[in-house]
Structure formats: C-alpha cells, structure tokens
Backbone as JSON Lines, residues from 0, in Angstrom:
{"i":0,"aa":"X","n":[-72.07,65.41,96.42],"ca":[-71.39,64.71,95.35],"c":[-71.91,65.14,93.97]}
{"i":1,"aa":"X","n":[-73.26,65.16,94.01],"ca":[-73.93,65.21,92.35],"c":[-73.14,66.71,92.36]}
{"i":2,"aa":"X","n":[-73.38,68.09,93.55],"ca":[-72.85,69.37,93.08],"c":[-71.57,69.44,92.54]}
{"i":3,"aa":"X","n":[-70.18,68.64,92.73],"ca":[-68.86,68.61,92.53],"c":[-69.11,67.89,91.61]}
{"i":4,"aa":"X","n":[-69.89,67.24,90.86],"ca":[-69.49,66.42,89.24],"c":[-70.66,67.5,88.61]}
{"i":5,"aa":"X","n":[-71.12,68.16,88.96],"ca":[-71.81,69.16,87.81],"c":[-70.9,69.7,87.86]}
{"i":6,"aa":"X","n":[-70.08,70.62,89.0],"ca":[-68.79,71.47,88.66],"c":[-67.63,71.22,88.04]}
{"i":7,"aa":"X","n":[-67.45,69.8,88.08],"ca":[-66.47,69.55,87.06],"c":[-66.76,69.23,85.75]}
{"i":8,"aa":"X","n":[-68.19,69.22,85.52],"ca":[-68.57,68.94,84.21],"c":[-68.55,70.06,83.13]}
{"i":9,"aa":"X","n":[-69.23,71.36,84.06],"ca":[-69.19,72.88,83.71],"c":[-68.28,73.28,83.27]}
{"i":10,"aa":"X","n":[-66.89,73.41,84.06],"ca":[-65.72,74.02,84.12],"c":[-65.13,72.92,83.05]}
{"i":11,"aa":"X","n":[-64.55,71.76,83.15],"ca":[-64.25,71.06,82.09],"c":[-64.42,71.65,80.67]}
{"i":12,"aa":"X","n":[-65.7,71.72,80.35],"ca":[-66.62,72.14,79.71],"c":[-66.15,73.03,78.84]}
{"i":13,"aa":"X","n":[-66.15,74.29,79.61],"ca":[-65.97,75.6,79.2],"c":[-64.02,75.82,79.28]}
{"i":14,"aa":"X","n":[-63.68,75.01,80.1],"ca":[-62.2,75.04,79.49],"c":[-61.66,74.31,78.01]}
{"i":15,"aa":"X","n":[-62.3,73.79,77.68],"ca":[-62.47,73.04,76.69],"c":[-62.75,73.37,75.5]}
{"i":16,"aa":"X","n":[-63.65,74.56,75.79],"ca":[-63.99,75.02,74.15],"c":[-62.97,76.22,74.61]}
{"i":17,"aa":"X","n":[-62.47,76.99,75.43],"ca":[-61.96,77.53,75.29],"c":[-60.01,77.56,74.89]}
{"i":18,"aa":"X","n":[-59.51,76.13,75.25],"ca":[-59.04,75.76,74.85],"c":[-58.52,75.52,73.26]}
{"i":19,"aa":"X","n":[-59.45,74.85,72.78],"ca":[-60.09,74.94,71.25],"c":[-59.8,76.05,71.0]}
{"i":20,"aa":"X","n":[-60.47,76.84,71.08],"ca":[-60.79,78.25,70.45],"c":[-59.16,78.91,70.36]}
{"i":21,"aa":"X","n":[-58.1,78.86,71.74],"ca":[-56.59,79.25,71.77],"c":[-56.05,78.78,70.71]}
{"i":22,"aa":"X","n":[-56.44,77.63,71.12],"ca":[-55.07,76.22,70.46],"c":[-55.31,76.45,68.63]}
{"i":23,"aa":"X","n":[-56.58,76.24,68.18],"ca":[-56.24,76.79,66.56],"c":[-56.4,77.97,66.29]}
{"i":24,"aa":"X","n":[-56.31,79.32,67.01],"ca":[-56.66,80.88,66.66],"c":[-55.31,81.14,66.7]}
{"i":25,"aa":"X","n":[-54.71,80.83,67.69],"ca":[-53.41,81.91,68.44],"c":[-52.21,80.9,68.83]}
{"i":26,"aa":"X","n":[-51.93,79.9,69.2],"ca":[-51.02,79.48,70.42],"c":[-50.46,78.6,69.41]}
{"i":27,"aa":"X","n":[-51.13,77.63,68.73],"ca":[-50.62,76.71,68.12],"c":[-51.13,75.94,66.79]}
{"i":28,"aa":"X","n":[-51.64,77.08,65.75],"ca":[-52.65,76.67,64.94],"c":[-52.05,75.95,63.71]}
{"i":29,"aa":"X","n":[-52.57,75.21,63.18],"ca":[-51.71,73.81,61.99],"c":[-51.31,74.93,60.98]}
{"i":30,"aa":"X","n":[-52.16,75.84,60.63],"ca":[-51.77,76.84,59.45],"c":[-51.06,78.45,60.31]}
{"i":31,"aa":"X","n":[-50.23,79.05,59.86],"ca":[-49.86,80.25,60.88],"c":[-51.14,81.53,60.18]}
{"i":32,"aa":"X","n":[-51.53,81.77,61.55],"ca":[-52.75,82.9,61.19],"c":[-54.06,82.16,61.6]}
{"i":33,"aa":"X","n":[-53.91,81.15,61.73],"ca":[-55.35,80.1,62.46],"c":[-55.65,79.5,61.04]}
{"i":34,"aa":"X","n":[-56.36,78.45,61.85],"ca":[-56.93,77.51,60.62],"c":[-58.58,77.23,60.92]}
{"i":35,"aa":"X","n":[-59.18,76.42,59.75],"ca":[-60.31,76.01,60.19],"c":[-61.02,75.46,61.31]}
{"i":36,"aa":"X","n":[-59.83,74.69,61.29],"ca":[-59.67,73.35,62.5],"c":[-60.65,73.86,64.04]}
{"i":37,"aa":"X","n":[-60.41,74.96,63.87],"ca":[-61.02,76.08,65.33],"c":[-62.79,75.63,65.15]}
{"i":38,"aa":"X","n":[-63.36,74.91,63.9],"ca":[-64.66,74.79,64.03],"c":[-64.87,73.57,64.86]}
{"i":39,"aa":"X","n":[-63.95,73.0,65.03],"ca":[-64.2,71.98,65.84],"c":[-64.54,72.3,67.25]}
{"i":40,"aa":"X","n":[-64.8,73.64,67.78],"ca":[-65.14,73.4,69.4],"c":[-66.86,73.81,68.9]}
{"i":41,"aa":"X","n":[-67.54,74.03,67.87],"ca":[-68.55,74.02,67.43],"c":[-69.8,72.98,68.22]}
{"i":42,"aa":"X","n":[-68.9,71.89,67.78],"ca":[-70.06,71.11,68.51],"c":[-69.94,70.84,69.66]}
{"i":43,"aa":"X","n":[-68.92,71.22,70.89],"ca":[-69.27,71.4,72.52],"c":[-69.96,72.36,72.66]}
{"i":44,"aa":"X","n":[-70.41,73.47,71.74],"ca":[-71.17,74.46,72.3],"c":[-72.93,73.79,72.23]}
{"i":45,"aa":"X","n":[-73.35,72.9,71.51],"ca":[-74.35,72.3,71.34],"c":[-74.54,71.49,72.97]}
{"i":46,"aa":"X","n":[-74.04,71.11,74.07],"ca":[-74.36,70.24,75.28],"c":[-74.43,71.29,76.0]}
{"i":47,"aa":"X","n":[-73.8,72.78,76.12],"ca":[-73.78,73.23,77.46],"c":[-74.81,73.84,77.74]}
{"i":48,"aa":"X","n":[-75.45,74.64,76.92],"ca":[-76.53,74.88,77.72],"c":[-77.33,73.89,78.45]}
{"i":49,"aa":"X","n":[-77.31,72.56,77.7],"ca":[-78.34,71.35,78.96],"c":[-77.49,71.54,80.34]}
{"i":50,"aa":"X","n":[-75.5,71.1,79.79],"ca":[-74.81,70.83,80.8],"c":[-75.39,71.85,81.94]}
{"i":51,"aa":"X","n":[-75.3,73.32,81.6],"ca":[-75.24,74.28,82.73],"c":[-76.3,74.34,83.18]}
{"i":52,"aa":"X","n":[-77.58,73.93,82.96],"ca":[-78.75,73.94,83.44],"c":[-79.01,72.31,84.07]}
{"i":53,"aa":"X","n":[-78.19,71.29,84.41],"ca":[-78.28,70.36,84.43],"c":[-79.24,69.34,84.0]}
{"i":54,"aa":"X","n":[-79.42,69.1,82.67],"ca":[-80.33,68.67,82.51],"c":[-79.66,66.77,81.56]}
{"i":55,"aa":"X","n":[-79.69,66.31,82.45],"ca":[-79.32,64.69,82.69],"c":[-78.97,64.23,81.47]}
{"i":56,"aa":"X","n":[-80.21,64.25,80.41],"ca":[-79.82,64.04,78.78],"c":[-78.44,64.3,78.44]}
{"i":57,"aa":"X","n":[-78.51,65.59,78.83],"ca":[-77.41,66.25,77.7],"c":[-76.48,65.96,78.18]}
{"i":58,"aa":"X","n":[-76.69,65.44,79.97],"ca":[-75.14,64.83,80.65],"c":[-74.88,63.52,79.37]}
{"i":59,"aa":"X","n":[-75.57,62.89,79.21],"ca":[-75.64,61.61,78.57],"c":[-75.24,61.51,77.13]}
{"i":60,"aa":"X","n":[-75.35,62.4,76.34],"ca":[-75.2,62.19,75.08],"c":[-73.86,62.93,74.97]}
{"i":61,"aa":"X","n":[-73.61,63.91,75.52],"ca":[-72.03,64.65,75.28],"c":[-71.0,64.09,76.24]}
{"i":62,"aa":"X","n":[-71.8,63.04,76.76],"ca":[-70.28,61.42,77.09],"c":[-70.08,61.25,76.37]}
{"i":63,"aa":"X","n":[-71.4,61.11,75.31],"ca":[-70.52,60.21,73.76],"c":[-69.7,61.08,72.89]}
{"i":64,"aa":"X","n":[-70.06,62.26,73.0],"ca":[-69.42,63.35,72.18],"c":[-67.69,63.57,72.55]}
{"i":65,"aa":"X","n":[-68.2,64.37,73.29],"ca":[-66.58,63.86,74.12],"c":[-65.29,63.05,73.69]}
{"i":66,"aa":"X","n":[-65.75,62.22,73.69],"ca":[-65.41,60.61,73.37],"c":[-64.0,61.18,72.11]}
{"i":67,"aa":"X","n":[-64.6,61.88,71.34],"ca":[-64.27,62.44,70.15],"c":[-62.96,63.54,70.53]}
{"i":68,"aa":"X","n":[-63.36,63.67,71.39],"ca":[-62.05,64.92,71.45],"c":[-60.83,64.25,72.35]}
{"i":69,"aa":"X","n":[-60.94,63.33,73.23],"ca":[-60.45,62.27,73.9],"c":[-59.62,61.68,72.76]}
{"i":70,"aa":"X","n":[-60.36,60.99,71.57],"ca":[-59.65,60.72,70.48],"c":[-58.76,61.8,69.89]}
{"i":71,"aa":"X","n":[-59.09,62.77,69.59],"ca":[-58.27,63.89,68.69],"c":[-57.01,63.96,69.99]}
{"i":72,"aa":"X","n":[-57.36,64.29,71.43],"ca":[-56.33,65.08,72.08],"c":[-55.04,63.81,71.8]}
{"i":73,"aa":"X","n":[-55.43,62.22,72.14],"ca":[-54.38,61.19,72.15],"c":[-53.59,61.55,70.86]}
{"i":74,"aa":"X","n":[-54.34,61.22,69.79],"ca":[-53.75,61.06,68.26],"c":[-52.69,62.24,68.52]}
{"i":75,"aa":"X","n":[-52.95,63.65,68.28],"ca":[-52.31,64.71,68.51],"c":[-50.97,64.65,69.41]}
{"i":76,"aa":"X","n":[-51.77,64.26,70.77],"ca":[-50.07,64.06,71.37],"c":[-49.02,63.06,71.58]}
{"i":77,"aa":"X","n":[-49.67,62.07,70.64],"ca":[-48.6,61.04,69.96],"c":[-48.02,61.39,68.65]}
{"i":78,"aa":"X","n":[-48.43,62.45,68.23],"ca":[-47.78,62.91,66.86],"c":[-47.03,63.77,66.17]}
{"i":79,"aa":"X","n":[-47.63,65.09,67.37],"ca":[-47.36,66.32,67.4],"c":[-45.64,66.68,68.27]}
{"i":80,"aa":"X","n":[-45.19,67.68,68.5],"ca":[-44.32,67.98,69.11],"c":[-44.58,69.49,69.86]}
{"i":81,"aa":"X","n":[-43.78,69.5,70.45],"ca":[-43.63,70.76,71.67],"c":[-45.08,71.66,71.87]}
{"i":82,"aa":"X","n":[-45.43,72.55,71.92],"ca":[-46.72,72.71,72.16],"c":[-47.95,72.17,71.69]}
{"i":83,"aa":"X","n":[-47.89,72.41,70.51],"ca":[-49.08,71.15,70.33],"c":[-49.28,69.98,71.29]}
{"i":84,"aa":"X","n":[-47.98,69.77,71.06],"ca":[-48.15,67.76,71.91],"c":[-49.12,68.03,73.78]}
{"i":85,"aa":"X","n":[-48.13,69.49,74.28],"ca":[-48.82,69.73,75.55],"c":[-50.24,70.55,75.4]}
{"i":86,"aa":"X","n":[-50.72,70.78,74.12],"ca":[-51.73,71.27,74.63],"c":[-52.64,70.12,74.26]}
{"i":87,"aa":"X","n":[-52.06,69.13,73.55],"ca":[-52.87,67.58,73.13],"c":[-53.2,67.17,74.32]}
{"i":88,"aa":"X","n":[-52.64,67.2,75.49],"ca":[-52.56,66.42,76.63],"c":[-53.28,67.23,77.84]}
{"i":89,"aa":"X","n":[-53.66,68.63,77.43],"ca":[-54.41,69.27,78.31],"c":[-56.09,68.46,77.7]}
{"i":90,"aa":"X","n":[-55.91,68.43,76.41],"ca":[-57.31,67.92,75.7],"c":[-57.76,66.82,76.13]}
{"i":91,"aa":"X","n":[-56.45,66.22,75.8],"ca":[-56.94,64.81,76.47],"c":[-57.68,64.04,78.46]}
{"i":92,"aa":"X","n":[-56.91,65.34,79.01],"ca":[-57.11,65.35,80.36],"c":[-58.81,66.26,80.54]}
{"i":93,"aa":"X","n":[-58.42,67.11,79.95],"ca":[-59.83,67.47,80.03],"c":[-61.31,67.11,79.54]}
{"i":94,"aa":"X","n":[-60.87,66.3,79.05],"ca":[-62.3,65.37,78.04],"c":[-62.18,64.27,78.78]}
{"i":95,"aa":"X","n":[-61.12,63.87,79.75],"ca":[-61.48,62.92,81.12],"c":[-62.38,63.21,81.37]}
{"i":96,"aa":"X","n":[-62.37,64.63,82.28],"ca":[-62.33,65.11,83.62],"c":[-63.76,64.98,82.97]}
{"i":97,"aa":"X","n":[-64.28,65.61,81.87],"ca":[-65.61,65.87,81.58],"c":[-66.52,64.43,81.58]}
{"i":98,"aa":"X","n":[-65.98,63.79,80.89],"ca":[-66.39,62.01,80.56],"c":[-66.79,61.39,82.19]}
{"i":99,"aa":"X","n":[-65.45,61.82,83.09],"ca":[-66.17,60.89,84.03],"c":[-67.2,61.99,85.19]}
{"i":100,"aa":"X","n":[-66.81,62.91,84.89],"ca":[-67.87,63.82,85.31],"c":[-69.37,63.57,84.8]}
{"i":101,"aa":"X","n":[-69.58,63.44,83.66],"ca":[-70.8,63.76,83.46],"c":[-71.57,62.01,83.65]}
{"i":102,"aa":"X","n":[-70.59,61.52,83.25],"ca":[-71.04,59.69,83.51],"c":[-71.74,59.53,85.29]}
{"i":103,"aa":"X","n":[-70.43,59.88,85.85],"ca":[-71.05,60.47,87.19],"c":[-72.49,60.59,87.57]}
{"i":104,"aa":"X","n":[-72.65,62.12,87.17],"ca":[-73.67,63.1,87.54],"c":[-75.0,61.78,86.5]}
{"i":105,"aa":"X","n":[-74.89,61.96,85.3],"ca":[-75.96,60.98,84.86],"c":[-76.64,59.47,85.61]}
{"i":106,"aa":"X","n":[-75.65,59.0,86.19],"ca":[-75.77,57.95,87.24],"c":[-76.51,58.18,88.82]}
{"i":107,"aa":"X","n":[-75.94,59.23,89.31],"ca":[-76.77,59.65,90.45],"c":[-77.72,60.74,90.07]}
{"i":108,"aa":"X","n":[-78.45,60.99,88.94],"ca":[-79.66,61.38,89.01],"c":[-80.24,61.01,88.15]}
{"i":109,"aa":"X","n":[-80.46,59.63,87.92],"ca":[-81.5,59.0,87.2],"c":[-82.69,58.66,88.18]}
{"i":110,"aa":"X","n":[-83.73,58.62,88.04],"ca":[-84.85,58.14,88.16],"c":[-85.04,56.88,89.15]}
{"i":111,"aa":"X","n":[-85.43,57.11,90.27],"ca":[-85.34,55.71,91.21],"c":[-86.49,54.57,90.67]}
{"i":112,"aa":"X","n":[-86.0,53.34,91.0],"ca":[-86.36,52.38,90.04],"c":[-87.79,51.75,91.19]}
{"i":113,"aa":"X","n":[-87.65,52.29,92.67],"ca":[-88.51,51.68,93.17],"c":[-90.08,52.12,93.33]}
C-alpha cells in the first residue's frame, strides 16, 4: 500500500509540473507565445526531491501546497473555455490524485506511538 501511494504521489507529481510547464509555454498560454504564468510550476519543484526520496515531511507540507493548485485548476475550469477549461480539470484531478496520495503515504509512515 505505502509503495502505490508513493507511486501515485511521484507520477502525480511530475505530471503536474509537467503539465504546467505545456499548459502556459505551448498548448494554451493566457498571452500567445507563453506567459509568465509558467512560473507557477516553480514551487512543485521545491517537494520532489523529498517526494522522490520519500521523505514523510515533504509528503506533509506539499499537501498543503497542493492545496493551491487544486484552487487554481477549479477557478480556471469554471471560467475558462475549451482547452483551457480541460486542461483546468486535468489540474484539478491531478492535485487530487497527489493530495490524497501523499495524505496517505504520510499517515502510514508515521512513527508508532507504542
């Protein structure tokens, strides 16, 4: 169990900034030619190295981070239209997948209390 919520935490993860990185460079960027906006996968690159090395913290604090892009993907695909809106909704699914992934993995490897 803990191995399949690190793997979905990873992959999440890294689909995620890579996502980012499409969605304002190339596919669907607010300005044509890309926009700033692309600095925003900036700060998922700050958890993964803990993520990929599993190191529990960083499961813990980039729940909260997360959190944030969960917000952006909703707003977006209540606002946006035709690609944007679907790639709002890949964001939003994927900052699930990560959220309850890493909530997960942080839960079954904490520290036994006995």
């Amino acid at each position: 169990m803990i191995r399949t919520l690190y793997l979905a935490a990873c992959a999440s993860l890294i689909a995620l900034i890579f996502l980012c990185l499409a969605w304002e460079l190339r596919l669907a960027p607010v300005q044509s030619g890309g926009s700033w906006l692309v600095l925003k996968c900036l700060p998922l690159l700050a958890p993964l190295f803990g993520i990929l090395h599993g190191r529990r913290y960083s499961y813990q604090w980039a729940s909260m981070l997360i959190l944030l892009y969960f917000t952006e993907g909703v707003v977006r695909a209540t606002t946006e239209q035709g690609l944007s809106q679907r790639l709002a909704i890949v964001e939003t699914a994927l900052s699930l997948v990560f959220f309850g992934a890493a909530v997960g993995y942080a839960r079954l490897t904490r520290p036994s209390t006995k």
